[in-house]
N, C-alpha and C positions, 0 to 999 in steps of 0.2 A: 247685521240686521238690527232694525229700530226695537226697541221693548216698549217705546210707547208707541201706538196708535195715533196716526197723521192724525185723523180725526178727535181722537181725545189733546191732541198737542194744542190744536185752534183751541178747545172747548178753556185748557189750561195758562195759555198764552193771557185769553181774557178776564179767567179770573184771577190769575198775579196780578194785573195789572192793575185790576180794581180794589184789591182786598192785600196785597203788600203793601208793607208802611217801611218796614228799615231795612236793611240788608239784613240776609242771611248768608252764613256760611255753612255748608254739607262740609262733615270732617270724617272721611273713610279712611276706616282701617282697616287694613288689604295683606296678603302675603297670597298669593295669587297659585304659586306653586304648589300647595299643600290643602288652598282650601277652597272646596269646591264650588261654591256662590260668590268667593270675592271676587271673580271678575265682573258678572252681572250685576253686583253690585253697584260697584262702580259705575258700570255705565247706566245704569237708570239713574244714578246723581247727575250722572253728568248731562244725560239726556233732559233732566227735569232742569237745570240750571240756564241749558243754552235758552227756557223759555221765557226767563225773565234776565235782564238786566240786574238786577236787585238780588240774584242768588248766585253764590260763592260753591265751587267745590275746591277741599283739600284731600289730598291722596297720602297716606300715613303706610307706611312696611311697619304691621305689627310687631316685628323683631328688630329691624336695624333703627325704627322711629320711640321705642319699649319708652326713654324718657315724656315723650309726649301721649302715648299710651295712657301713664300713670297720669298724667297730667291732669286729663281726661277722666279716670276711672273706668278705664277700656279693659275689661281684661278676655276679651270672647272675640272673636271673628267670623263673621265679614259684621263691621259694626258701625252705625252712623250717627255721631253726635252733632245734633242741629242748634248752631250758637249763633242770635239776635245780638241785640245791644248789648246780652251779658249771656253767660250759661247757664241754661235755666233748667238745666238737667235732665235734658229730654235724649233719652238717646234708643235707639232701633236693631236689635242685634237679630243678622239672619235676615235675605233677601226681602225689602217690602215689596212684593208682589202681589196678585189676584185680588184677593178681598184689601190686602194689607195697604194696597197702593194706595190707597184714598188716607189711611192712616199718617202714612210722610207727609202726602198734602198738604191736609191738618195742621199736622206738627206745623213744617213750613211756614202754613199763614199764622197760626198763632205766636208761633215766636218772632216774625215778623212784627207783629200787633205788639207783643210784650202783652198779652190782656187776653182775655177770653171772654164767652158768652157764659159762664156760668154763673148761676142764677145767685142774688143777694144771697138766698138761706144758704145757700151752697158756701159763698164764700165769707160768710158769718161762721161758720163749720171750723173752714181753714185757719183761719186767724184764732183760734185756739189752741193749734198745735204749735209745741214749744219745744221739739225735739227734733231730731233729725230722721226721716222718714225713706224706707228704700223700697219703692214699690216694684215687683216685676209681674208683669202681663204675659202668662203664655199664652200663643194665638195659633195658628195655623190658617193657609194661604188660602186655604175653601171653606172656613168657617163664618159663615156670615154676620153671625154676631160677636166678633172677636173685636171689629172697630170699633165698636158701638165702647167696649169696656177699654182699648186701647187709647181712643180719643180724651174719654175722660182722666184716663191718668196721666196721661202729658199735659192737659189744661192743669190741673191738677200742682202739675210742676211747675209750669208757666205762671200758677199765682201766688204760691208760696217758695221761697227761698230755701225752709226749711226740707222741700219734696223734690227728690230725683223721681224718674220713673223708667222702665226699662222694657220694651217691648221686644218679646223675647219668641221667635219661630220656634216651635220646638222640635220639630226633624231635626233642624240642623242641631240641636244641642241636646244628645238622647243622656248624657250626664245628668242637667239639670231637671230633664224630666223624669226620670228613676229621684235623682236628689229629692225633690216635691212631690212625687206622687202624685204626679199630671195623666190621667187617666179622662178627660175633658178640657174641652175649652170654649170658649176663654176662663183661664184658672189666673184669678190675683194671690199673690203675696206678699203680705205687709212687712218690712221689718222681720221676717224669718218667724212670724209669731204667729198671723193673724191670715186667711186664707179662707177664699169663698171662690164657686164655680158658675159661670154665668155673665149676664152684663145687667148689673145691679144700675138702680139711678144715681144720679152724680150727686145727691144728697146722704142717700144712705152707703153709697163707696166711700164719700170724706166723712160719714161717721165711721166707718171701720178702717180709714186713715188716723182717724181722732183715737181710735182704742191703740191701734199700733203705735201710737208716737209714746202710751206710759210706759 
């Protein structure tokens, strides 16, 4: 059975085709036996790939693939790291579905683009950070404003070098949500330091990008 919708498959057919610029490769990290979304996982990579020409999936066994695991910075499953011309550090841990589905999209065309729509002041912001930044996004699949703060932290990644970001379901990982004290969402966390709950504007999220990087 399809996970995408005939009808949303046309609506996304046409917009890869207008708004891809480079190839993309989906790189799923899977162990299928043990974990209970990595098969669906999968197949919505691969479901979204047959829509364009221009999109790549890789199929990873979290345990017998662990070198390219690390490679990656994978260490959570079912996980999808979306690599353009280069690794721009975006990556989606835990099924993107419901609300989340638009979020891979996103990803997708952006790392395609290599570039974002975010705004000069926005990336006047970025180009001040001089450290290395680990953003993670908890979201859940019915929360409607969970995109809104996921999108921006993968642009986010997509124009600094120095920013991974990590969109992170949190049913599937009730560790990291006890770990963080995730009690809402969408919940950011900067660098293990710095943390707000909401979907802040993409000026004032790369200000508190900008705190977490001293």
């Amino acid at each position: 059975m399809s996970l995408i919708p005939d009808d949303k498959k046309d609506f996304l057919r046409d917009e890869f085709k207008e708004k891809l610029v480079n190839p993309v490769k989906i790189l799923v990290f899977t162990q299928e036996v043990e974990c209970e979304f990595c098969a669906n996982t999968r197949q919505l990579a691969q479901e979204l790939a047959a829509l364009s020409d221009k999109i790549s999936v890789e199929v990873y066994d979290f345990v017998a693939d662990v070198a390219k695991a690390r490679e990656y910075g994978v260490d959570k499953i079912p996980a999808l790291a979306i690599i353009g011309e280069k690794d721009y550090g975006v990556r989606i841990y835990g099924i993107p579905y419901g609300y989340e589905f638009q979020t891979l999209v996103e990803a997708v065309i952006n790392v395609s683009k290599g570039k974002t729509d975010l705004s000069e002041k926005t990336k006047a912001i970025l180009s001040e950070v001089k450290a290395p930044v680990h953003i993670q996004v908890f979201v859940s699949l019915t929360c409607p404003h969970c995109p809104v703060a996921a999108a921006i932290a993968l642009k986010l990644a997509v124009e600094s070098d120095l920013i991974r970001a990590d969109i992170i379901e949190g049913s599937e990982f009730p560790h990291l949500v006890q770990k963080y004290a995730v009690i809402g969402v969408p919940k950011v966390v900067i660098n293990d330091k710095i943390e707000f709950v909401g979907a802040f504007s993409e000026d004032l999220f790369a200000e508190h990008v900008l705190l977490g990087a001293f």
